[in-house]
N, C-alpha and C positions, 0 to 999 in steps of 0.2 A: 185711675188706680187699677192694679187685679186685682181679680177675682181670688179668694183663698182657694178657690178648686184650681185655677190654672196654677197657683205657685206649687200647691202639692199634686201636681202633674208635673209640670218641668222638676223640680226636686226627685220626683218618684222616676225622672228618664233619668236625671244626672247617675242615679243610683245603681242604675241596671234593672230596675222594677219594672218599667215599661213592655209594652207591645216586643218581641224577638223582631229583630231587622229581619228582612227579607232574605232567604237563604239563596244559594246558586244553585238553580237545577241539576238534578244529576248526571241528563244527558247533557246539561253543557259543561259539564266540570268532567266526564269521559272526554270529551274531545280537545279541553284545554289539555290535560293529559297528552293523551296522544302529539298535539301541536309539538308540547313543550321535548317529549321523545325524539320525536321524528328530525325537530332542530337541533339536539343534543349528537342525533347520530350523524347526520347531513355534518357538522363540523369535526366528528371525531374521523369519518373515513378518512377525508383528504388527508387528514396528519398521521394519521398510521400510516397509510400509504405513500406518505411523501421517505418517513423516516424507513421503509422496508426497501424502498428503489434507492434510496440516498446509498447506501453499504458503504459509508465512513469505515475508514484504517479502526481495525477492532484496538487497538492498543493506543494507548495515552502516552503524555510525556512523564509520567508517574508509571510507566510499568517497566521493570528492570529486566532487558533482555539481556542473555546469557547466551554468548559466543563457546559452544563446547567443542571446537574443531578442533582435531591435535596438530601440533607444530612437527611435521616430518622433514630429515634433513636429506635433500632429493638432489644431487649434481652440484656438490660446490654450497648448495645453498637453501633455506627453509623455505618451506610449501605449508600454505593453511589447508588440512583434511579435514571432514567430516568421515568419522568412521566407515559409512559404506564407501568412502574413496579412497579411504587406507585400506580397507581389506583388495580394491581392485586394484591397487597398486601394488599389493603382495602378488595376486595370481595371476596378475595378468600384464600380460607385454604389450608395448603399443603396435597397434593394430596398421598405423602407415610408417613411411620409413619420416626419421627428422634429421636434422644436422646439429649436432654440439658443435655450440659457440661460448668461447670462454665469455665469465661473467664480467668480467671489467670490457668487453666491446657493449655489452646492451646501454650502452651513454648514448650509444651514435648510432644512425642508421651507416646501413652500407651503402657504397656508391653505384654499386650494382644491385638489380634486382634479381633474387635467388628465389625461385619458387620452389614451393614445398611439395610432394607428393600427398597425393589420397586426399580423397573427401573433406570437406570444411566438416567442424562438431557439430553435431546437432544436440536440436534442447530434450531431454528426457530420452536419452537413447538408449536407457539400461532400467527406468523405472516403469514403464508402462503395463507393468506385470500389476499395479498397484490394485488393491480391492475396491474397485469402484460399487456403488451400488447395482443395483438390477440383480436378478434372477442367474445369471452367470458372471455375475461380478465385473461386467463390464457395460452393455447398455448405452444408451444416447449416450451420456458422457463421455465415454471410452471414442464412441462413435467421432464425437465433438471435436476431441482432442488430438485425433488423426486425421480428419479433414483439415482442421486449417496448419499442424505442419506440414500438410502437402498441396496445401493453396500457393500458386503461386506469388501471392503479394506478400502474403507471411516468407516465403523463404525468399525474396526479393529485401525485402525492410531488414531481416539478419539481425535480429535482435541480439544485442549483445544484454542484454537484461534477462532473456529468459535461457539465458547459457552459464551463468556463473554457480546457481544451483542446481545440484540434478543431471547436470549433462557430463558422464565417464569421460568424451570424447576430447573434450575443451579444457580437461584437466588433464589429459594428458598432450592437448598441444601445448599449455602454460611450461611444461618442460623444454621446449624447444624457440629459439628466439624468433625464428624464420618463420615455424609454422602458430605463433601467436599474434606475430605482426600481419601475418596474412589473413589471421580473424578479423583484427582492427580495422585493416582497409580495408574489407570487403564489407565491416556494417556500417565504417563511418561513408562508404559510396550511396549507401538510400537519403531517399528524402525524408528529412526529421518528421517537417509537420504532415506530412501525406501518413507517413507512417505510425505518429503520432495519433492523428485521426484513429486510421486503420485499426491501432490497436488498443486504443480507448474501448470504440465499437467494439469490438470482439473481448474485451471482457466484459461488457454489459451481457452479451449471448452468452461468454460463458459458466456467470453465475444466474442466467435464466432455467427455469424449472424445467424446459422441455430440455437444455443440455447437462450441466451438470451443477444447477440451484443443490440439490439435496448434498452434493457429495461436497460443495463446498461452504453450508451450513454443518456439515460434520466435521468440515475441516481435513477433507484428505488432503494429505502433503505434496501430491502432483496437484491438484487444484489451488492448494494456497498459492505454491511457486509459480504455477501460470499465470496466478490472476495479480503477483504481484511484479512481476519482470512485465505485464501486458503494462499496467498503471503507472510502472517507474520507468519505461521507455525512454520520455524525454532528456531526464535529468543524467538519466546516466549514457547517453547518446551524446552528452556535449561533455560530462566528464572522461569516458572513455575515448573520444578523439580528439582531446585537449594535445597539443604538442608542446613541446619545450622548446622555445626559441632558439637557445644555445646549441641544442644539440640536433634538432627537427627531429627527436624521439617522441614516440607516444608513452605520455605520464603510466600509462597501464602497464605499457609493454615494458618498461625503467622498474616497477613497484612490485610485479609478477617475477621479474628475471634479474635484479640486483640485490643481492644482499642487505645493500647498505644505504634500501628503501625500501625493508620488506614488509615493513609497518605499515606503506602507507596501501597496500594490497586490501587491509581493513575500510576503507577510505567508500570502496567502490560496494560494500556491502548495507552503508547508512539506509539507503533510496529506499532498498528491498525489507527497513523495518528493523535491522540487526544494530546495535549499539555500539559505540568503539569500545573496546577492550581496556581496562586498564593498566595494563603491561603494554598496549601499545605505543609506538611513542615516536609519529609521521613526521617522516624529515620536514625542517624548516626552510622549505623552499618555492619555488615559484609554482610545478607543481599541485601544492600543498594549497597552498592561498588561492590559488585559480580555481581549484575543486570544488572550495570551499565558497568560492561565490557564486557558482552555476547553481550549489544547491542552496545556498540563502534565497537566492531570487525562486528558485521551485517553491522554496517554502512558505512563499505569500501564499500559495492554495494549501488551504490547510486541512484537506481532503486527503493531498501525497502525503504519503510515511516519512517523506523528511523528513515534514515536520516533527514529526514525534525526536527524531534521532539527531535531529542538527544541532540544537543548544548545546545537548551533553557531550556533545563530540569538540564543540568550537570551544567548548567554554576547556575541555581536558588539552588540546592543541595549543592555546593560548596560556596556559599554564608554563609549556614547556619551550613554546617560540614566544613571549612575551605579549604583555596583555593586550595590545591592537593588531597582533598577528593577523587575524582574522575576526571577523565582525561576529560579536556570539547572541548576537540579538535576533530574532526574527524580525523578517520586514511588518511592514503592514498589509491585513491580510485581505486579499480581494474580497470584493464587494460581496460574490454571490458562492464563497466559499467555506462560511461559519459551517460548523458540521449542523446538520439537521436537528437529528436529536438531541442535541445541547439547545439551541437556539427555541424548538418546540416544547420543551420538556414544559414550563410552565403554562404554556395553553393546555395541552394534558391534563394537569394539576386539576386547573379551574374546573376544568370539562368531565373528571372525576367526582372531584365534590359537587358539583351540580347536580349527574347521574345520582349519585348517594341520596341526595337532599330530594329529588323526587319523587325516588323510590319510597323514602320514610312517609312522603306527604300523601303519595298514593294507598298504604295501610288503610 
């Protein structure tokens, strides 16, 4: 049997009456600390840092861009403007000679070859004046952005992606049939994936902080347009040198110089992040469908702007060419292409409330 003193001992522990447990020293309870810090921050770098170098397309398939170009009626036939290219279209005559060619020949190529006079457009030929940062408003950036259009492998590749915004010169060969078709084959001549490569690479330097990181955290408008004609390269490298069987026309040179395809001119602006218009309304044709699958298949990475802009375009096309016109779904999307900070954001979370939760316990 017990003792009445041991039962009113174990009763007086049950109670909390007892001896206090033994406490954790202080200097071991500072270095638990510390441990528990040092492992909080040791996982939060990497994921900042994964999601700062990621620089995912800033726009969603939720955010409604607005096409404000004006519809100007140029030779026979409408031309899409952005107001600083309607005002250079008032004051300014083109700069090489072209050839008017009536609009009902741009169906067909010619059986001869006509070469155009004067210089091929170059990208940014009128905007470089732009307020870049530094101390004289130009700076590495400025630096950055003249160096590689006078690298050879940049003007060798012929980006027809970083020529469709920004460049005076390629808006006014779009006037002429001869000297736009001479654009076409001189970009669709480089090598996709070399130049692919190439100009992946080269916007990774060009939203690094030693070139123009700062100017394109502010968002200057020659920086957005370089770094997004550098990122849309592929997809619109295989939609711009798409031919039309029937006619061995480029679908570009057809949508820029006919009438009565001049909807589908919208078509070539998806890649670069711009939405289809709804007054537009892209012929139902081969064309049209072809387009539409070079950039479906783009759109499994879902890092490219496509994707943001492919659904609401396929899904407005299929409206007007019937509902399997073109496929309005996105594929499935690669492996190693979920945006970052979607994917991270909930380690984040944890790794916040942790931080909070130590902090209190440290008081």
């Amino acid at each position: 049997m017990f003792s009445s003193y041991s039962l009113g001992r174990q009763w007086s522990l049950r109670r909390g009456r007892g001896p206090p447990y033994p406490a954790v020293s202080p200097y071991h309870k500072q270095w638990i600390h510390m441990a528990v810090i040092v492992l909080i921050i040791s996982c939060w770098i990497p994921l900042t840092v994964a999601i700062s170098l990621e620089a995912p397309p800033r726009s969603t398939e939720t955010t409604l861009l607005i096409d404000t170009r004006i519809p100007v009626f140029v030779n026979g036939h409408w031309q899409i403007m952005s107001e600083d290219e309607h005002r250079q279209l008032v004051r300014r005559s083109p700069a090489t000679q072209t050839f008017e060619v009536d609009v009902s020949a741009a169906t067909s190529v010619p059986t001869t070859t006509t070469v155009a006079t004067g210089p091929l457009p170059t990208p940014f030929d009128g905007a470089l004046a732009a307020n870049f940062s530094g101390d004289d408003g130009g700076g590495s950036c400025l630096d950055f952005i003249t160096g590689f259009l006078e690298d050879p492998t940049f003007q060798e590749c012929y980006p027809l992606s970083m020529l469709l915004k920004g460049s005076n010169s390629f808006f006014q060969a779009m006037r002429s049939l001869v000297k736009i078709t001479q654009v076409i084959e001189t970009s669709c001549k480089a090598n996709k994936d070399t130049c692919t490569d190439y100009l992946n690479d080269l916007a990774g330097k060009l939203t690094s902080d030693d070139n123009c990181g700062e100017d394109y955290q502010k968002e200057n408008q020659v920086v957005i347009q370089a770094y997004k004609g550098m990122k849309s390269y592929e997809e619109l490298y295989g939609a711009s040198c798409l031919q039309n069987p029937e006619t061995s026309a480029y679908c570009f040179v057809s949508a820029v110089t006919n009438l009565t395809t001049s909807s589908n001119v919208y078509l070539y602006n998806l890649p670069l992040n711009s939405t289809l218009p709804e007054s537009a309304l892209p012929a139902c044709d081969y064309c049209t469908s072809e387009t539409m699958k070079i950039y479906q298949s783009a759109a499994a990475d879902r890092k490219k702007y496509i994707a943001n802009t492919y659904v609401g375009a396929a899904t407005q096309i299929n409206a007007e060419c019937g509902a399997n016109f073109v496929n309005a779904a996105l594929p499935d999307p690669l492996p190693d292409s979920a945006a970052t900070s979607i994917a991270q954001a909930p380690s984040l979370l944890i790794l916040s409330m942790l931080f909070l939760a130590v902090s209190r316990w440290m008081r």
